[in-house]
C-alpha positions in Angstrom: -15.8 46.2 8.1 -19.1 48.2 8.7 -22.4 47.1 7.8 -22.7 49.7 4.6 -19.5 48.2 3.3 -21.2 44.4 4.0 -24.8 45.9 2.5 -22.5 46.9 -0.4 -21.1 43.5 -1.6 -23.9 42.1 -0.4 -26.1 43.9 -3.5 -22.7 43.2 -5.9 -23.1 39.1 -5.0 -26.4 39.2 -5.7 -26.7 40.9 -8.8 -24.0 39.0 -9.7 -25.5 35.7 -8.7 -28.7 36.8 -10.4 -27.6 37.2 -13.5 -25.4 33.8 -13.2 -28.7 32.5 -12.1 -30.3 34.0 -16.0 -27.7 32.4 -17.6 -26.7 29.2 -16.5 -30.5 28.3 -16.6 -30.2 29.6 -20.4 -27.5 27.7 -21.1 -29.5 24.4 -19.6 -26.7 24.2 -16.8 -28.8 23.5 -14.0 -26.9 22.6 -10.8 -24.7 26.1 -11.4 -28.3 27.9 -11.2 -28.8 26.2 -8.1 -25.3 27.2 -6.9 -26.2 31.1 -7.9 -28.7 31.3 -6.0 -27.2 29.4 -2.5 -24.5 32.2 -3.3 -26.8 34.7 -3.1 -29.0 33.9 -0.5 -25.7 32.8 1.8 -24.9 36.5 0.7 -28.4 37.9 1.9 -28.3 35.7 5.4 -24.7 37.6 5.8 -25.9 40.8 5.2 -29.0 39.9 7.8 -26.7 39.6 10.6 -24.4 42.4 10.0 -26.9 44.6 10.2 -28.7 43.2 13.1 -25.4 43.1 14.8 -24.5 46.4 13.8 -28.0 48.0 15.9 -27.3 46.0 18.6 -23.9 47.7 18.9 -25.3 51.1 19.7 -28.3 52.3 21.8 -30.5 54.4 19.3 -30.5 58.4 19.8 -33.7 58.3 21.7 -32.2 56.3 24.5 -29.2 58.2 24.3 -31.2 61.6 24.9 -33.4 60.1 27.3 -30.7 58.8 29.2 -29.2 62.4 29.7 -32.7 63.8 30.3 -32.6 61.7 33.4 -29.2 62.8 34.3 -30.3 66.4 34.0 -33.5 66.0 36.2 -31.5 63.9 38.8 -28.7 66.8 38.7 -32.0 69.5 39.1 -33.1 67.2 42.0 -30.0 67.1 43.7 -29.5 71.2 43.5 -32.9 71.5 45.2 -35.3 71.3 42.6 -38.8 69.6 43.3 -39.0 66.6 41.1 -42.5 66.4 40.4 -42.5 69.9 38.8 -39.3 69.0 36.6 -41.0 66.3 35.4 -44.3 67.8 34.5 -42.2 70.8 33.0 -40.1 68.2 30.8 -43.9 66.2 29.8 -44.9 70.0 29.0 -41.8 70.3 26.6 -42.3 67.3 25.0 -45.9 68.2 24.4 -44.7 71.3 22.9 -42.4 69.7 20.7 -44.5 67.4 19.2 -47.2 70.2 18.5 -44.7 72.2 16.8 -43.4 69.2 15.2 -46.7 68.6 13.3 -47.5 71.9 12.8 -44.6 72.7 10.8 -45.2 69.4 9.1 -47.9 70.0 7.5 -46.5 74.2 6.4 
């Protein structure tokens, strides 16, 4: 089950439970308020840790592109290439890219 589907019953338990919650206090039944909202928050606590299980599952895309930067410099390195003007070519891309990012940000 992924974490969408779990985030998904997790919103149907609670508005569920909420509304049990609304009504049972209404109706002067006290203890099946009580057990609403245990539901719920049981419900909430789940969906808590399928999502933080769920990121730590896969390294974000930033790590995944800065892992095969890496292999591309070591690959350049290895064909010949001096390292310390890869990197300060890649820092000059990245400076770039963040320039053009904001300027077409704020177009």
């Amino acid at each position: 089950m992924s974490a969408l589907s779990v985030r998904r019953v997790v919103l149907v338990v609670c508005v569920l439970g909420i509304a049990g919650m609304i009504v049972t206090s209404i109706t002067g039944h006290n203890g099946a308020a009580i057990t609403f909202g245990l539901i719920t928050a049981a419900a909430v606590l789940c969906s808590m840790v399928a999502t933080a299980v769920a990121a730590g599952t896969q390294p974000p895309e930033g790590e995944q592109v800065g892992e095969r930067l890496e292999a591309h410099i070591a690959a350049l390195v290895a064909a010949g290439a001096d390292e310390d003007a890869v990197r300060t070519l890649v820092g000059e891309a990245v400076r770039f890219g963040r320039s053009s990012a904001r300027d077409g940000q704020s177009a």
